[in-house]
C-alpha positions as CSV (number, residue, x, y, z in Angstrom):
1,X,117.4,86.9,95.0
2,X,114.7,89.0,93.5
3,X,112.5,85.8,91.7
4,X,113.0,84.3,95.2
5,X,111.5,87.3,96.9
6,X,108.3,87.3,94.5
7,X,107.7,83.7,95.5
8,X,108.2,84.0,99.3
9,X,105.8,87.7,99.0
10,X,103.3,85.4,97.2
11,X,103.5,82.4,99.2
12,X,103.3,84.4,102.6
13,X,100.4,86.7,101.2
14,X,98.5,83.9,100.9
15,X,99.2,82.0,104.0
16,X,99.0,85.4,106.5
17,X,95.4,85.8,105.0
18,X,94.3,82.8,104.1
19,X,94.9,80.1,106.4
20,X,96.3,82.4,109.2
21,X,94.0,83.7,112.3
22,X,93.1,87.3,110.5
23,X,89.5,88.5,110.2
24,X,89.7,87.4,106.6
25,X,90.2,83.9,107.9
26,X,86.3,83.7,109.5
27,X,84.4,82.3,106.2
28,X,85.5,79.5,104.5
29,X,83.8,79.5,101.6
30,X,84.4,83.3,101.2
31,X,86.3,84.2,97.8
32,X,88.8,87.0,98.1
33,X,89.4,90.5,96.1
34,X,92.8,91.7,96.3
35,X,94.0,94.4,95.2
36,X,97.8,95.1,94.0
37,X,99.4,98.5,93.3
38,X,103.2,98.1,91.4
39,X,105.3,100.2,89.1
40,X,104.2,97.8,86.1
41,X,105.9,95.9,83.5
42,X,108.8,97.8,83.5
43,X,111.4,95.6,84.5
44,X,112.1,91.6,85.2
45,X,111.9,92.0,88.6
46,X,108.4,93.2,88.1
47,X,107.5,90.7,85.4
48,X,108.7,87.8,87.8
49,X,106.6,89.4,90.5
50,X,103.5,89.7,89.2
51,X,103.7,85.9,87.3
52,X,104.2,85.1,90.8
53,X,101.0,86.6,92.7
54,X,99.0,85.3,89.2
55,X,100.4,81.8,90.0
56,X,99.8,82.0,93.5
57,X,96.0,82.9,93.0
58,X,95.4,80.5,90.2
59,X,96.8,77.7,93.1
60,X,94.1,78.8,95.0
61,X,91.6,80.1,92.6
62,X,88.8,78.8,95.2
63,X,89.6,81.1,97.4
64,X,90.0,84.4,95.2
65,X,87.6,85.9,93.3
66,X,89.9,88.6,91.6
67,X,93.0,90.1,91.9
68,X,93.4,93.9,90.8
69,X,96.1,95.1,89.2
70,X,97.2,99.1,89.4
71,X,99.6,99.8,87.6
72,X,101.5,103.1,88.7
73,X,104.5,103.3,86.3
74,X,106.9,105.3,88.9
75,X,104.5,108.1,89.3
76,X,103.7,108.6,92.7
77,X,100.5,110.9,92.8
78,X,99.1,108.2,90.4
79,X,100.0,105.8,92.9
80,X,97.9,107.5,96.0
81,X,95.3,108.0,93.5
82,X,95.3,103.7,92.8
83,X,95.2,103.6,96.6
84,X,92.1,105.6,96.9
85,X,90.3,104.0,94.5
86,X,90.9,100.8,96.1
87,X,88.9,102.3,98.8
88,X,85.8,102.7,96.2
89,X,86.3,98.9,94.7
90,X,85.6,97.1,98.0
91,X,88.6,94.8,98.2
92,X,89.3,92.2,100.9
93,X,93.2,92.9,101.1
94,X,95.9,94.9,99.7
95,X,99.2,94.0,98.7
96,X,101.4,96.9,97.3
97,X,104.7,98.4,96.0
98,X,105.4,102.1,97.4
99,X,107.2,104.7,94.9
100,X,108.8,105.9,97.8
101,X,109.3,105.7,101.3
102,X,107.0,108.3,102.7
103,X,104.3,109.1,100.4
104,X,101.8,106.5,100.6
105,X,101.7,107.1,104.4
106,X,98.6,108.9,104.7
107,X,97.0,106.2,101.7
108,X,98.0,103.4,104.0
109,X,96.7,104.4,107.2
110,X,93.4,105.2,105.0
111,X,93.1,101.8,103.5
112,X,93.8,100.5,107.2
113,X,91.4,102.4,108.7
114,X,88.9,101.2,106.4
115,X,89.5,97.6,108.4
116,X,91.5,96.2,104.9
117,X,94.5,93.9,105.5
118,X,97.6,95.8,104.2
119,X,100.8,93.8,102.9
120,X,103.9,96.2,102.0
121,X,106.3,94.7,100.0
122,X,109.8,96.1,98.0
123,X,109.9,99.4,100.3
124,X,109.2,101.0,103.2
125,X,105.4,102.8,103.0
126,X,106.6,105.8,105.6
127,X,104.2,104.0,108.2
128,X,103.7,101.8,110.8
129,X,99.8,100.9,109.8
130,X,100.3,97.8,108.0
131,X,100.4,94.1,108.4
132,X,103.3,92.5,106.8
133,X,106.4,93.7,105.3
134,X,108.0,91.9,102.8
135,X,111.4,93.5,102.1
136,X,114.8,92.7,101.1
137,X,117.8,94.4,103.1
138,X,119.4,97.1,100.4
139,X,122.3,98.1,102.6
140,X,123.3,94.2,102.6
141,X,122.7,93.7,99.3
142,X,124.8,96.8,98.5
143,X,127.6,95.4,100.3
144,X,127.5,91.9,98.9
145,X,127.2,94.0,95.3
146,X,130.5,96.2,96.2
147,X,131.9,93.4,97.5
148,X,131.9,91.1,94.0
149,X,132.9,94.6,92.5
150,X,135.9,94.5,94.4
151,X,136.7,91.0,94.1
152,X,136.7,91.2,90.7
153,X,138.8,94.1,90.1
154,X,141.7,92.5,92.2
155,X,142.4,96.0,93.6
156,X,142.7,97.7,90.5
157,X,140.7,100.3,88.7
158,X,138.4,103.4,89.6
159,X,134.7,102.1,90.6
160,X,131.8,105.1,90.7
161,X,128.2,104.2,91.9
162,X,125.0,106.1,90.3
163,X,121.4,106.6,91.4
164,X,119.0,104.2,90.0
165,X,115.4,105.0,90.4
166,X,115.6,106.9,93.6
167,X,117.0,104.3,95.2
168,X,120.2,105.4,97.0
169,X,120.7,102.9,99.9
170,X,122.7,100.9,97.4
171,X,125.1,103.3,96.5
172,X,126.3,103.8,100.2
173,X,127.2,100.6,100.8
174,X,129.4,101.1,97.0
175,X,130.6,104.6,98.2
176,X,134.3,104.6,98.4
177,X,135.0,101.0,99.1
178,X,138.2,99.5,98.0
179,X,139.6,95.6,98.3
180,X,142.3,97.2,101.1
181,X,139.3,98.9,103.3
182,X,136.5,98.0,105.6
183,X,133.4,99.8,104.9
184,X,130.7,100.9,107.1
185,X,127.3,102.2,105.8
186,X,126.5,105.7,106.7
């Protein structure tokens, strides 16, 4: 699900901006500077998603002239600091990652009002000032997750849910659901 996200984020940055009606889309012969901000190297998912925008720009490598990577490791404040220096490093779009779901807010709308295409991807940026958002659904995914969990337990066992990475619209679609009841996220 995850590998299949990366590809369809890739694949639709480059056909929103590229070959769709945007401002970007004007000169032909223009070669594009993107820049990305993402937590890193720091898991698969990551990994996969990055080997997917590389792919992406090498299948169009006549239309980009770099891509620039920011790595933010988790650590918000570094993250609005990437986003400002994107400002300084004139690029033609931005693609990015937020930490959270309300910090970059004010980055966003800065790198929007400076007329640069924004593409949010993985979470929600605490705005409205972008111009795609690429994100899967985590209260579905927790339910489909809570749901194997079940299956497989037969309706035995204890199950308990923890906090991963700040993340917890996962565990309420986990909370408290056994094979016997419904479940309904909070």
């Amino acid at each position: 699900m995850k590998k299949t996200l990366c590809a369809v984020l890739a694949f639709a940055m480059v056909l929103l901006f590229v070959f769709s009606g945007s401002s970007l889309a004007g000169d032909p012969g223009k070669k594009y500077t993107i820049g990305i901000s993402y937590q890193g190297p720091n898991n698969d998912w990551a990994i996969n998603c990055k080997t997917h925008f590389e792919m992406a720009f090498q299948n169009h490598a006549d239309q980009f002239e770099k891509a620039i990577y920011k790595e933010y490791g988790w650590d918000e404040m570094q993250q609005i600091a990437d986003l400002e220096d994107f400002l300084l490093t004139d690029i033609d779009i931005l693609i990015v990652a937020p930490n959270s779901d309300t910090g970059l807010a004010t980055s966003i709308e800065n790198v929007k009002a400076a007329d640069i295409p924004v593409v949010v991807y993985n979470a929600y940026p605490g705005t409205d000032m972008y111009d795609a958002l690429i994100k899967s659904d985590n209260v579905a995914d927790g339910r489909i997750n809570a749901q194997w969990i079940c299956d497989r337990l037969e309706g035995e066992g204890d199950t308990a849910a923890r906090k991963v990475n700040g993340n917890n619209r996962r565990l309420w679609c986990a909370h408290e659901r056994t094979p016997a009841q419904g479940y309904d996220a909070p």
